[in-house]
N, CA, C and O of each residue as an XYZ file, in Angstrom:
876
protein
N       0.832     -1.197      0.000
C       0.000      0.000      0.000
C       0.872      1.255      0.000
O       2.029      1.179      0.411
N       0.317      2.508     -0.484
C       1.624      3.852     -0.715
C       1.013      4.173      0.631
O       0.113      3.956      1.441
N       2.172      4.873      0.301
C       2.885      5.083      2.323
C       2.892      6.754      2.289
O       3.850      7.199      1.656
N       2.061      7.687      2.815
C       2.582      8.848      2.994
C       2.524      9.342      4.283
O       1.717      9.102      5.181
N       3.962     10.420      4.234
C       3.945     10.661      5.926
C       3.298     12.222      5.545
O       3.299     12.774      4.444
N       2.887     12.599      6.520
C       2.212     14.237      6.821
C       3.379     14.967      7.942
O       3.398     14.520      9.089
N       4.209     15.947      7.610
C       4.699     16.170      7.933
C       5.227     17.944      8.018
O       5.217     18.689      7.038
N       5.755     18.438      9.709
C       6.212     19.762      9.034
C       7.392     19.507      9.119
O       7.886     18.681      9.887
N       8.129     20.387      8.111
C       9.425     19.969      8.186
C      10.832     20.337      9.278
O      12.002     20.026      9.059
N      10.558     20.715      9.888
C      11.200     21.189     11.531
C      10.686     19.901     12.746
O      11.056     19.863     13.919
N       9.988     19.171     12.236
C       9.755     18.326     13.732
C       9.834     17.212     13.441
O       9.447     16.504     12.511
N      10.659     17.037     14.778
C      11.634     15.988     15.053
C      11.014     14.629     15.192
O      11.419     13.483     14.997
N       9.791     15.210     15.633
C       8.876     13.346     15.418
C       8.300     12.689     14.393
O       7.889     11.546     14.195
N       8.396     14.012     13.602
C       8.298     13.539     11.773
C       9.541     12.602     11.561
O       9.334     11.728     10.720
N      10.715     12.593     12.105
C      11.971     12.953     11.472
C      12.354     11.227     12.042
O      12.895     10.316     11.416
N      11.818     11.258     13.472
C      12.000      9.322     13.684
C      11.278      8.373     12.328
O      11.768      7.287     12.018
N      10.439      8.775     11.822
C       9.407      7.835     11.355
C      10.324      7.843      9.611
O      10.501      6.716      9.147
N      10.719      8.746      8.963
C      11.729      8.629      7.646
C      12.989      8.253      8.040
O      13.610      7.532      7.258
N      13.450      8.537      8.951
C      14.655      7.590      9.560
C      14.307      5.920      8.961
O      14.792      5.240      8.057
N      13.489      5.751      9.724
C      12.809      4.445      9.953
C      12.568      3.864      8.569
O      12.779      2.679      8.310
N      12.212      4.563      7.881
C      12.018      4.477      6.755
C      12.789      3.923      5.485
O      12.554      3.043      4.657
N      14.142      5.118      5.768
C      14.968      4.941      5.257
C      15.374      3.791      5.410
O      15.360      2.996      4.471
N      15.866      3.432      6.750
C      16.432      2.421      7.322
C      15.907      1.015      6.550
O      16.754      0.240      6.106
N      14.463      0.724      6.413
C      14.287     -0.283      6.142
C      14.234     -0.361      4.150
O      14.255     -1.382      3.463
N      14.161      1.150      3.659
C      14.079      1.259      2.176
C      13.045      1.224      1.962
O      12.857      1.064      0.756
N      12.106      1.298      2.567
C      10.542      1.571      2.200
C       9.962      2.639      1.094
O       9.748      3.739      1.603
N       9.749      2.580      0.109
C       9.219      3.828     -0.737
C       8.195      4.652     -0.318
O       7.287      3.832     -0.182
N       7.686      5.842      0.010
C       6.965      6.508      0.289
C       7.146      8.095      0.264
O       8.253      8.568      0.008
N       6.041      8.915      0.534
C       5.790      9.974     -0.256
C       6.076     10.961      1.185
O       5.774     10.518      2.293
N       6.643     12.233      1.024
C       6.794     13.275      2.625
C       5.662     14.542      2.004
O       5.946     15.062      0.925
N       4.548     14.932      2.659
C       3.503     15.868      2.704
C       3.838     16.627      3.361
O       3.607     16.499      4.563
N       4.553     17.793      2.860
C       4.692     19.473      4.335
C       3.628     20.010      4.680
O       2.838     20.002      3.736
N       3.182     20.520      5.666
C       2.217     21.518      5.840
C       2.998     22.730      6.983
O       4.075     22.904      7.554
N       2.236     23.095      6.906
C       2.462     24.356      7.633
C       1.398     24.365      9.222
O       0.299     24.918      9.245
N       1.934     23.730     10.297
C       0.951     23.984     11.258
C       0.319     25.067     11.835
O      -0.649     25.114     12.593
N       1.253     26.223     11.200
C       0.272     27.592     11.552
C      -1.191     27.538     11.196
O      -2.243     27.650     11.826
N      -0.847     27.321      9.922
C      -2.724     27.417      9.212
C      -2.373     25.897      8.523
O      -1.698     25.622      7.531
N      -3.028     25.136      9.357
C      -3.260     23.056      8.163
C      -4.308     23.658      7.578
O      -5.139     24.517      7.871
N      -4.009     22.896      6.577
C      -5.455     22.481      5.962
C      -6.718     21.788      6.548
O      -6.750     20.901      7.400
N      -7.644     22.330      5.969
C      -8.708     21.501      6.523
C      -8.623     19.817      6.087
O      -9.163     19.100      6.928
N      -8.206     19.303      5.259
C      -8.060     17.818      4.988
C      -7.479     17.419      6.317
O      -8.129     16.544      6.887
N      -6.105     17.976      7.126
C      -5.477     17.631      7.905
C      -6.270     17.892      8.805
O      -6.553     16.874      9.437
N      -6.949     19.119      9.297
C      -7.784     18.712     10.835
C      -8.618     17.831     10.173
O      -9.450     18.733     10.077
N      -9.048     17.098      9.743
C     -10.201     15.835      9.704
C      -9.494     14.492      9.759
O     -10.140     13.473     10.002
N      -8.227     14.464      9.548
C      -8.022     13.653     10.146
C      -6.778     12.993     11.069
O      -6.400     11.843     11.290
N      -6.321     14.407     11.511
C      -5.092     14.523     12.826
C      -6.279     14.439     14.252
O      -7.140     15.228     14.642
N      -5.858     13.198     14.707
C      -6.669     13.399     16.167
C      -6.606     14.568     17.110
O      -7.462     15.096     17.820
N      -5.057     14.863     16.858
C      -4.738     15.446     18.245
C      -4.019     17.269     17.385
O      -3.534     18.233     17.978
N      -4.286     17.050     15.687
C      -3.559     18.309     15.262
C      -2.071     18.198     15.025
O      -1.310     19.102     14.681
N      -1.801     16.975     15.260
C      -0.363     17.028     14.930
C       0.386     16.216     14.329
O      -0.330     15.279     13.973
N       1.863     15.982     13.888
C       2.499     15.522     13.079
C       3.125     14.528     13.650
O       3.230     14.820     14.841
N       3.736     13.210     13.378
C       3.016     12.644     11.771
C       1.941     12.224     12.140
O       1.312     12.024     13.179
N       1.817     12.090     10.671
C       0.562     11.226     10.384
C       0.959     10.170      9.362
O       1.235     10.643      8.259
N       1.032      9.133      9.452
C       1.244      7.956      8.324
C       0.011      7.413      7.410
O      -0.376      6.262      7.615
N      -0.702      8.306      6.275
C      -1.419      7.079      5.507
C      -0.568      6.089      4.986
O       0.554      5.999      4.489
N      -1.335      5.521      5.228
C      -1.821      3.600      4.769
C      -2.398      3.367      3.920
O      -3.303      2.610      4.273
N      -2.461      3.683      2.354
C      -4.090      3.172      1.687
C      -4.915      4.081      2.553
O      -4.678      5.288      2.591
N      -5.725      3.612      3.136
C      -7.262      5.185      3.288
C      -6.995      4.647      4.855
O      -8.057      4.837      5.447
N      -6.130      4.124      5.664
C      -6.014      4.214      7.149
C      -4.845      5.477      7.307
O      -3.840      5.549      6.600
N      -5.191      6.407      8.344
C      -3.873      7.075      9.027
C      -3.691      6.353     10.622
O      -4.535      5.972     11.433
N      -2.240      6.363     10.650
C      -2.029      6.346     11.771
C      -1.171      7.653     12.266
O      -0.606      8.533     11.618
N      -1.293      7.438     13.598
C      -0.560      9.169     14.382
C      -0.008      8.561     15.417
O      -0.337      7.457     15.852
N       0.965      9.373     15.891
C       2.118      9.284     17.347
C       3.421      8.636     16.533
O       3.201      7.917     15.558
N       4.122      8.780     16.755
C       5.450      8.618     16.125
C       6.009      7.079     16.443
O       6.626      6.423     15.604
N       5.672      6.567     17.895
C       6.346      5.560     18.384
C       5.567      4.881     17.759
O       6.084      4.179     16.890
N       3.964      4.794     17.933
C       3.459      3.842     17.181
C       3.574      3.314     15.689
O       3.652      2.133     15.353
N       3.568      4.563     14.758
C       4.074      4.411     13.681
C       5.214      3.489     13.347
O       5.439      2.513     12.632
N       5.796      4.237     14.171
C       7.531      3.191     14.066
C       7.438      2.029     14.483
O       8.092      1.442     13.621
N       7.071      1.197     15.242
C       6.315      0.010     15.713
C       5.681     -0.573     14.391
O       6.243     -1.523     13.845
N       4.284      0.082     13.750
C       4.154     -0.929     12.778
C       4.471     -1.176     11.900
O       3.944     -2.083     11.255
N       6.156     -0.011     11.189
C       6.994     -0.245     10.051
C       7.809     -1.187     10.679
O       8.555     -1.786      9.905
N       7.882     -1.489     11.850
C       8.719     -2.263     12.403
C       8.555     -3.853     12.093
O       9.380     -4.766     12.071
N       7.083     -3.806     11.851
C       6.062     -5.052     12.301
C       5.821     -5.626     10.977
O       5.605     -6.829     10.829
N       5.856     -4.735      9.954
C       5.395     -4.933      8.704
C       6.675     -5.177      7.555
O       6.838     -6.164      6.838
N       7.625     -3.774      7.649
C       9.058     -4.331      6.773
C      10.181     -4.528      7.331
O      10.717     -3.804      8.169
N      10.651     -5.710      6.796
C      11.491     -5.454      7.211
C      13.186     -4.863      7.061
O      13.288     -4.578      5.867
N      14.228     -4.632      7.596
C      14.750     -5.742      9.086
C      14.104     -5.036     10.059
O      13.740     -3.863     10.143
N      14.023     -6.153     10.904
C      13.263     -5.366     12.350
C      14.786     -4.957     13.135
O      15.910     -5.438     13.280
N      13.954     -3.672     13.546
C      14.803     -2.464     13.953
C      14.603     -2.984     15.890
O      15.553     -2.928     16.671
N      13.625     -3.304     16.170
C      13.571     -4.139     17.710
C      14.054     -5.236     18.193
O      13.924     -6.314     17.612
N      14.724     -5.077     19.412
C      15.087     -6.779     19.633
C      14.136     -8.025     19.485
O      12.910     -8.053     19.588
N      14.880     -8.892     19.258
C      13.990    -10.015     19.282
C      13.226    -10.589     20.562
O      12.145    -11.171     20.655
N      13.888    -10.330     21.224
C      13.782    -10.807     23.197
C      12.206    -10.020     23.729
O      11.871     -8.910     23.317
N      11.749    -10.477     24.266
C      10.433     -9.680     24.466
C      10.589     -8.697     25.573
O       9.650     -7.977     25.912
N      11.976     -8.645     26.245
C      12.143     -8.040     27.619
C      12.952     -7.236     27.292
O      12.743     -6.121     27.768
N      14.292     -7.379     26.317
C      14.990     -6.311     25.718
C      14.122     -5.283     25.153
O      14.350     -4.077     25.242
N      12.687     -6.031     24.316
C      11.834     -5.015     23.303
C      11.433     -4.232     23.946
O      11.410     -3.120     23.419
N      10.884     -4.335     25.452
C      10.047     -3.709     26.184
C      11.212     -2.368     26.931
O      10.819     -1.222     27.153
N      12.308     -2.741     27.150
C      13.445     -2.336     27.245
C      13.507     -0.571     26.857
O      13.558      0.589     27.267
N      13.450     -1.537     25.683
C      14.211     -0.485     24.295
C      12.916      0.560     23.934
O      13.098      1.671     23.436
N      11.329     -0.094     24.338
C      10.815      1.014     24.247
C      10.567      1.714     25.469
O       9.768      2.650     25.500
N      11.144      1.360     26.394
C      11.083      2.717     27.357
C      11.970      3.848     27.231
O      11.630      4.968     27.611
N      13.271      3.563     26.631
C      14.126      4.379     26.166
C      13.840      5.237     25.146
O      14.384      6.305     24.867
N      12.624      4.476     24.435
C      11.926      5.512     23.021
C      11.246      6.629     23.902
O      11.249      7.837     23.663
N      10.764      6.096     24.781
C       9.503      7.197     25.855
C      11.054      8.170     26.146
O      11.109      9.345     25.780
N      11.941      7.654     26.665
C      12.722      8.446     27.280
C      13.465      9.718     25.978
O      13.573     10.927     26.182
N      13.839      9.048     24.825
C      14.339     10.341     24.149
C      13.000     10.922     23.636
O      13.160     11.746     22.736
N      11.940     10.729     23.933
C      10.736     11.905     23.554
C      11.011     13.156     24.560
O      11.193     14.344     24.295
N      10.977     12.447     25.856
C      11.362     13.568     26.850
C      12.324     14.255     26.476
O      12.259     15.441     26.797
N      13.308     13.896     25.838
C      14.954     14.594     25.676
C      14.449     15.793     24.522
O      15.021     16.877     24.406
N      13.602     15.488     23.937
C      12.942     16.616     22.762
C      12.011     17.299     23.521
O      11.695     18.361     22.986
N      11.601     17.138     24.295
C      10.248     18.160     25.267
C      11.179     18.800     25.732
O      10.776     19.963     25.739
N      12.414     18.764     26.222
C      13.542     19.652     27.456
C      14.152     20.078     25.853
O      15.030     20.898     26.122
N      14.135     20.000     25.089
C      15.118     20.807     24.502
C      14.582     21.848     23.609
O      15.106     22.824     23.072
N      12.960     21.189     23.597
C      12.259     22.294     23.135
C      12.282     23.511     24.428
O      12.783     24.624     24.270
N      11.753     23.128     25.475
C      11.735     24.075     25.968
C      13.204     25.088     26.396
O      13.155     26.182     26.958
N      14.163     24.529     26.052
C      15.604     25.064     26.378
C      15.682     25.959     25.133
O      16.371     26.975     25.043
N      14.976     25.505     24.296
C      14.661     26.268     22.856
C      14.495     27.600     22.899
O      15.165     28.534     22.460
N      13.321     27.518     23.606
C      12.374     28.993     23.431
C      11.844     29.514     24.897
O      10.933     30.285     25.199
N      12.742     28.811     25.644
C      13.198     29.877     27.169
C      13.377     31.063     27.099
O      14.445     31.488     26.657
N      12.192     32.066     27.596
C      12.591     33.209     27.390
C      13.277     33.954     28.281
O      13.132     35.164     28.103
N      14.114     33.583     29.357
C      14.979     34.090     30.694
C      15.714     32.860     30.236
O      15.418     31.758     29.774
N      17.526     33.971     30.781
C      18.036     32.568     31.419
C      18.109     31.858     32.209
O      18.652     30.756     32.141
N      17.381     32.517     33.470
C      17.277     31.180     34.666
C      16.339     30.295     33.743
O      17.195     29.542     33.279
N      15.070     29.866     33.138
C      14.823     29.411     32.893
C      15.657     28.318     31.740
O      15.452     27.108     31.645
N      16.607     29.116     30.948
C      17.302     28.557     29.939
C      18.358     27.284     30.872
O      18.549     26.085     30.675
N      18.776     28.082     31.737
C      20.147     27.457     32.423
C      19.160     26.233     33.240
O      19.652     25.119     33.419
N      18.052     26.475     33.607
C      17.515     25.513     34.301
C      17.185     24.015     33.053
O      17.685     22.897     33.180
N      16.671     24.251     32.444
C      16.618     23.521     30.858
C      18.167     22.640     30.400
O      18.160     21.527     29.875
N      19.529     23.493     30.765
C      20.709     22.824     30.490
C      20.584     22.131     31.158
O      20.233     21.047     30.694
N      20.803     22.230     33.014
C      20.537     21.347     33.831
C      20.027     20.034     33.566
O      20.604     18.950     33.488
N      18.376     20.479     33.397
C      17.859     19.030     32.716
C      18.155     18.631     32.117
O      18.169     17.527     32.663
N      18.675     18.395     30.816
C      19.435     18.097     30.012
C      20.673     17.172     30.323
O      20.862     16.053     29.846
N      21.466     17.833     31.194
C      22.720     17.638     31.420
C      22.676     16.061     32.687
O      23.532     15.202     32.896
N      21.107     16.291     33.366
C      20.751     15.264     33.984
C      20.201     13.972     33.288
O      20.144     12.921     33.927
N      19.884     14.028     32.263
C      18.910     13.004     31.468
C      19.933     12.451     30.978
O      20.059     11.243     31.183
N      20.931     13.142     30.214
C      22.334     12.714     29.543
C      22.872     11.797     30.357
O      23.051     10.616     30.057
N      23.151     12.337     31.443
C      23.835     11.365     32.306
C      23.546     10.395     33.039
O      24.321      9.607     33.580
N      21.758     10.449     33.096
C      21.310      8.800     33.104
C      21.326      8.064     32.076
O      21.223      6.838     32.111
N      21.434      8.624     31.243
C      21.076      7.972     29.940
C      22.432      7.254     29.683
O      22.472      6.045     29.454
N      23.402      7.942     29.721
C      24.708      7.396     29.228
C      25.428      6.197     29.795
O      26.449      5.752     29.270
N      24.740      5.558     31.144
C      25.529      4.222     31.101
C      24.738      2.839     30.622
O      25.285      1.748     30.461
N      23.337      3.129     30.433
C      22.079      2.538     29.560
C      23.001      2.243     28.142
O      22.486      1.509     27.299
N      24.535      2.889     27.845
C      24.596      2.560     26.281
C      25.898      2.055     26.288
O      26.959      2.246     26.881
N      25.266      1.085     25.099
C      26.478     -0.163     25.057
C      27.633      0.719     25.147
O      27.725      1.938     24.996
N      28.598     -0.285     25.461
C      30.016      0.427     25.776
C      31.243      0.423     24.692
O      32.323      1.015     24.674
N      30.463     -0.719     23.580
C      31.451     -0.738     22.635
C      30.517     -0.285     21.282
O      30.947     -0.684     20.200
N      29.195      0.570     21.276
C      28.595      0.884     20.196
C      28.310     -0.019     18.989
O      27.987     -1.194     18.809
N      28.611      1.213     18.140
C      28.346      2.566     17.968
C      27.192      3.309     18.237
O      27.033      4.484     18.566
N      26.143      2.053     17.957
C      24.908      2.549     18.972
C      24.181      2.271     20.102
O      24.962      1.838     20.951
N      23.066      2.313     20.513
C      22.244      2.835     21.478
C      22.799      0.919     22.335
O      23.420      0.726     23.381
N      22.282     -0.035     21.414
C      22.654     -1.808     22.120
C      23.607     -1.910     21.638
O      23.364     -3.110     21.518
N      24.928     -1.778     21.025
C      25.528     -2.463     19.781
C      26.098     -1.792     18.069
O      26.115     -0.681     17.538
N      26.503     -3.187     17.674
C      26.487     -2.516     16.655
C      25.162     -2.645     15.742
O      25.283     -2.208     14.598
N      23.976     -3.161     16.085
C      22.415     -2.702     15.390
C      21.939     -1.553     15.667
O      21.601     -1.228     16.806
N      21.833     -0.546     14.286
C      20.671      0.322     14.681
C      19.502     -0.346     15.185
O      19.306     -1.530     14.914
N      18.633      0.385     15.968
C      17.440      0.399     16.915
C      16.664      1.293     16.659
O      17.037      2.320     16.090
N      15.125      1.027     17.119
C      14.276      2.267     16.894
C      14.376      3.320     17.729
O      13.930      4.467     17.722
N      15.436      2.332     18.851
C      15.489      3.900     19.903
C      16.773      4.974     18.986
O      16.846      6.201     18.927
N      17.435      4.174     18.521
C      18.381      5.204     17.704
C      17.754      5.903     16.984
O      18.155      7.061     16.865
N      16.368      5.417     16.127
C      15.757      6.322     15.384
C      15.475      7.551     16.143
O      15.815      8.684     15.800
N      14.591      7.115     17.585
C      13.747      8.275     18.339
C      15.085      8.950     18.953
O      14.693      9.796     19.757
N      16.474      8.934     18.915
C      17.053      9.874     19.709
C      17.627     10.910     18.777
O      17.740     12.121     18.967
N      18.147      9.802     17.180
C      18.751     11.146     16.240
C      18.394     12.226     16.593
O      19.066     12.828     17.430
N      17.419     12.696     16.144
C      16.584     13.960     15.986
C      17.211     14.650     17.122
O      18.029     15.523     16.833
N      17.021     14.460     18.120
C      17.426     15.575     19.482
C      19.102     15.579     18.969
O      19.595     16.699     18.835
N      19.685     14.793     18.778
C      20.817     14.785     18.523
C      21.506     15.707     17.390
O      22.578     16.301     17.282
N      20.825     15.601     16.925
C      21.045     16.547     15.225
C      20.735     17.817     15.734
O      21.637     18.647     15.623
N      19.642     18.198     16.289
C      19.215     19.405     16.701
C      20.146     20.221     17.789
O      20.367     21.431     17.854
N      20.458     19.502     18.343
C      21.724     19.661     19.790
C      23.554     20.285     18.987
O      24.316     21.181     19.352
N      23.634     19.255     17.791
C      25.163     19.776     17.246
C      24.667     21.298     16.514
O      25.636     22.036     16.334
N      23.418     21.851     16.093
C      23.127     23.055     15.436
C      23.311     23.721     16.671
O      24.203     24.532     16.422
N      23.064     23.822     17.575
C      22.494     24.973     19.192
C      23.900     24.635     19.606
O      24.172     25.429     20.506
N      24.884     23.872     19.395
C      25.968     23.827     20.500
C      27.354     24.971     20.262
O      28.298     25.026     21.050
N      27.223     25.857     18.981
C      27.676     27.036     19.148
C      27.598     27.849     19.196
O      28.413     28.681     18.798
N      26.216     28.106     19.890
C      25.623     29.276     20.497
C      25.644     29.572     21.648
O      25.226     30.696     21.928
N      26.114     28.722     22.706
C      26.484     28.497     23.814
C      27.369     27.780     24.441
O      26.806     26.693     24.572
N      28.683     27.685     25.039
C      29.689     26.897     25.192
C      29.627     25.827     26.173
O      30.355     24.840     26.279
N      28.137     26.375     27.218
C      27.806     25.257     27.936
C      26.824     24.279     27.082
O      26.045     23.512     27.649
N      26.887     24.334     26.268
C      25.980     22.923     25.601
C      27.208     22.065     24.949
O      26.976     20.901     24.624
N      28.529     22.623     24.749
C      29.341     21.614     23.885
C      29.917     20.794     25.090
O      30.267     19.648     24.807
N      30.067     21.194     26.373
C      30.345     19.911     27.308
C      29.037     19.007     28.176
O      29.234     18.348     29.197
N      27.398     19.208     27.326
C      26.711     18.548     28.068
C      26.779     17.011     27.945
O      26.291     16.282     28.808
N      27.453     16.504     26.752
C      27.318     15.116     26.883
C      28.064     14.437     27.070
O      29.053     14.522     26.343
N      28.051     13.559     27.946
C      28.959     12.338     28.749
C      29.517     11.738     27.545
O      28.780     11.845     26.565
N      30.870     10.998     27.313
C      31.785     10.241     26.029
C      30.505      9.676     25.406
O      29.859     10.333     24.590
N      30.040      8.074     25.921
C      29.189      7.599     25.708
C      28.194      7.991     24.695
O      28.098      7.319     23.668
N      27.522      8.915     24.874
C      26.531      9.468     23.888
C      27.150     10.723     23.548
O      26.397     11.614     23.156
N      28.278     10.936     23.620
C      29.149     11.959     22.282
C      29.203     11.314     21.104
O      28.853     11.709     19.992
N      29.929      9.714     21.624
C      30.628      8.867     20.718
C      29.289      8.483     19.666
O      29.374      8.540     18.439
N      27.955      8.056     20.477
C      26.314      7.620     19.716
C      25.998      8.796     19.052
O      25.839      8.582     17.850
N      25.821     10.133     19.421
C      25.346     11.087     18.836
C      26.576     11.590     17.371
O      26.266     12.475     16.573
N      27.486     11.069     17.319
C      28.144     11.111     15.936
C      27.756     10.007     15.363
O      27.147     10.078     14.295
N      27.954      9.123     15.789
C      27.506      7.663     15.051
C      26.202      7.906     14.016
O      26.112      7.798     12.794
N      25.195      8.298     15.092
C      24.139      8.702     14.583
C      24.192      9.732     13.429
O      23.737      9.471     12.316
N      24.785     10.951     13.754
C      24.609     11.903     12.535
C      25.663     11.502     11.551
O      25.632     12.032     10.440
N      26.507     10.707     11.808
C      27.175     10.517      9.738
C      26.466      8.949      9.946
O      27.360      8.112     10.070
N      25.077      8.346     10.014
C      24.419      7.505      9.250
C      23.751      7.893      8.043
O      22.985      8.845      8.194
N      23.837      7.374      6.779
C      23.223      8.059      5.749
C      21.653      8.263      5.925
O      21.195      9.129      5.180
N      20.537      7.493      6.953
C      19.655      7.290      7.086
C      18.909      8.696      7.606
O      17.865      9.323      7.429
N      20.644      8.787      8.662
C      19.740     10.360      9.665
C      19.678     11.535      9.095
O      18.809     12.407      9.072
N      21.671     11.346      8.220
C      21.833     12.576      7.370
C      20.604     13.333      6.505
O      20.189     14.491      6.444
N      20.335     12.376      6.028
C      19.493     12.105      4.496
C      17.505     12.618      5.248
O      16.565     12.757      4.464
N      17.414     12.717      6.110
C      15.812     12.219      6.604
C      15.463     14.072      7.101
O      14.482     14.466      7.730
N      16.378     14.739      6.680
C      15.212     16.224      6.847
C      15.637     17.085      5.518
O      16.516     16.706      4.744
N      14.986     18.140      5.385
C      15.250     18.710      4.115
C      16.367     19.641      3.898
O      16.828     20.300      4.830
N      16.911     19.732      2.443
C      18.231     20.010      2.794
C      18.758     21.067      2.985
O      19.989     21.077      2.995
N      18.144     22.116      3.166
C      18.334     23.711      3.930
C      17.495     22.831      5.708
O      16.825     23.578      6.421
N      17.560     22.309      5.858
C      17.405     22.406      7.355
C      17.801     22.765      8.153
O      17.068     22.604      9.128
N      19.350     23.602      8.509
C      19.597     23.638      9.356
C      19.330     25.161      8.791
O      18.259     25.249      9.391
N      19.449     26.621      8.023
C      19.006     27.915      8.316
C      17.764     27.702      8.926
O      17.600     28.124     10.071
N      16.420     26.825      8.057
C      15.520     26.854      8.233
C      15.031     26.663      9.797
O      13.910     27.012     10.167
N      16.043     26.046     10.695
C      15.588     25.661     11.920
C      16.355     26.937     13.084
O      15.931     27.173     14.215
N      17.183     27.403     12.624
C      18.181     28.585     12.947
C      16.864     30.114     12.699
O      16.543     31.103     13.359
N      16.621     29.744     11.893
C      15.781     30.732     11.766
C      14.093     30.792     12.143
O      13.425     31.826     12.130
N      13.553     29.336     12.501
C      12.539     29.594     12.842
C      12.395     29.559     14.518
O      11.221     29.675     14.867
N      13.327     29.424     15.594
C      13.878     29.166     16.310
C      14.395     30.273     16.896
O      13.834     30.793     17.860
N      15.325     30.665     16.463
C      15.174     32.185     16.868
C      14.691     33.553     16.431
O      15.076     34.707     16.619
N      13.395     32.801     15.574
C      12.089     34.100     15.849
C      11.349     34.054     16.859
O      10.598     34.957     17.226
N      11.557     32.660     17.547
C      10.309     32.923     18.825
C      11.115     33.645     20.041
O      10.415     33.798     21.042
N      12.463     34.122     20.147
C      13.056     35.176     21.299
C      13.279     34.796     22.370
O      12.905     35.347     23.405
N      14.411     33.035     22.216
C      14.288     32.596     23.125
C      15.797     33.105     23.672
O      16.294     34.052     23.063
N      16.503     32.552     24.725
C      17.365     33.830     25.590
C      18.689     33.017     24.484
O      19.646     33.706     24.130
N      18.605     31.922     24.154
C      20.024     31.334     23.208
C      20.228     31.955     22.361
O      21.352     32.246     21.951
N      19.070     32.339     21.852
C      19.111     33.320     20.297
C      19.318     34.901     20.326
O      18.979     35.760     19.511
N      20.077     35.002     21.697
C      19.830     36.003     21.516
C      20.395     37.209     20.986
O      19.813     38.257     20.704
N      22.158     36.783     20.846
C      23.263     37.125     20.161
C      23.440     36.724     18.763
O      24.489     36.794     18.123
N      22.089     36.216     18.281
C      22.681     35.193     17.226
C      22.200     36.185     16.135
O      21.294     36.988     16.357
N      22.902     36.085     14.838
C      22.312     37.004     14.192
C      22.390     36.296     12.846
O      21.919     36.827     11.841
């Protein structure tokens, strides 16, 4: 069945699901919209208003993890362990880099820096639980298999090397461990390849129009 994702092109939970995509070589179609003003096609059938959305033939599905789950289920190679306790594992770690994109949004568009510096903090705390959770001999998240949690963390990751010279406390927030994963990750052709290719002005610039305290020297 043709596969299209609904997507804006700045968000990062669009950005797990063409990963995923890539990853397995799946053919399918990327739909931009603009969430300022969607279309009415899209409110009729975004539950919640938001991105992605995966048609199926005349089914959509929405939420990112789920999505990724049933490309998981359907093409393959499967991107999940085989083990039913590793799987369950590996998707709590998916829950966990969603959070890592909620703190970095908001580290985003902090408009004080106590609030900003409070945002590194978090950050700098999640990192460092996170970082002994990862294999020790890589390159990624278990090993040497990409994972869907590798899918769900790129994104924060990619987004993190754009913001880290705008501030000198973001280039020492991450522990070796997920220095060493978060390169791994960005020279995969899967991650490189999965946003559009002015992405990074485009995110530089929509980013610091909302006046958050990082942007604030930036010109």
């Amino acid at each position: 069945m043709r596969l299209e994702l609904v997507s804006f092109a700045l968000c990062p939970f669009v950005q797990r699901a063409v990963i995923t995509l890539r990853e397995k070589g799946v053919p399918h179609a990327v739909t931009y919209i603009d969430l300022d003003a969607p279309p009415d096609w899209f409110r009729a059938i975004s539950p919640f208003g938001k991105v992605p959305l995966l048609r199926v033939g005349e089914a959509v599905l929405f939420e990112s993890a789920i999505i990724n789950e049933y490309l998981d289920e359907v093409y393959p190679p499967r991107l999940h362990p085989a083990d039913p306790l590793e799987r369950a594992r590996h998707r709590g770690w998916v829950e966990f880099g969603s959070s890592l994109l909620v703190d970095q949004y908001e580290l985003l568009t902090a408009k004080t820096e106590g609030r900003y510096r409070d945002k590194v903090d978090a950050l700098r705390h999640k990192l460092g639980r996170l970082d002994p959770e990862l294999d020790g001999e890589g390159p990624f998240f278990s090993g040497a298999d990409f994972s869907l949690v590798d899918a769900a963390c790129a994104p924060f990751f990619m987004r993190q090397a754009i913001v880290q010279p705008l501030d000198p406390a973001l280039v020492g927030l991450m522990p070796e461990r997920a220095r060493r994963w978060s390169d791994a990750l960005l020279a995969r052709p899967s991650v490189a390849g999965s946003v559009v290719e002015d992405f990074r002005p485009r995110f530089l610039a929509h980013y610091g129009g909302k006046g958050g305290w990082l942007f604030k020297d930036a010109g």
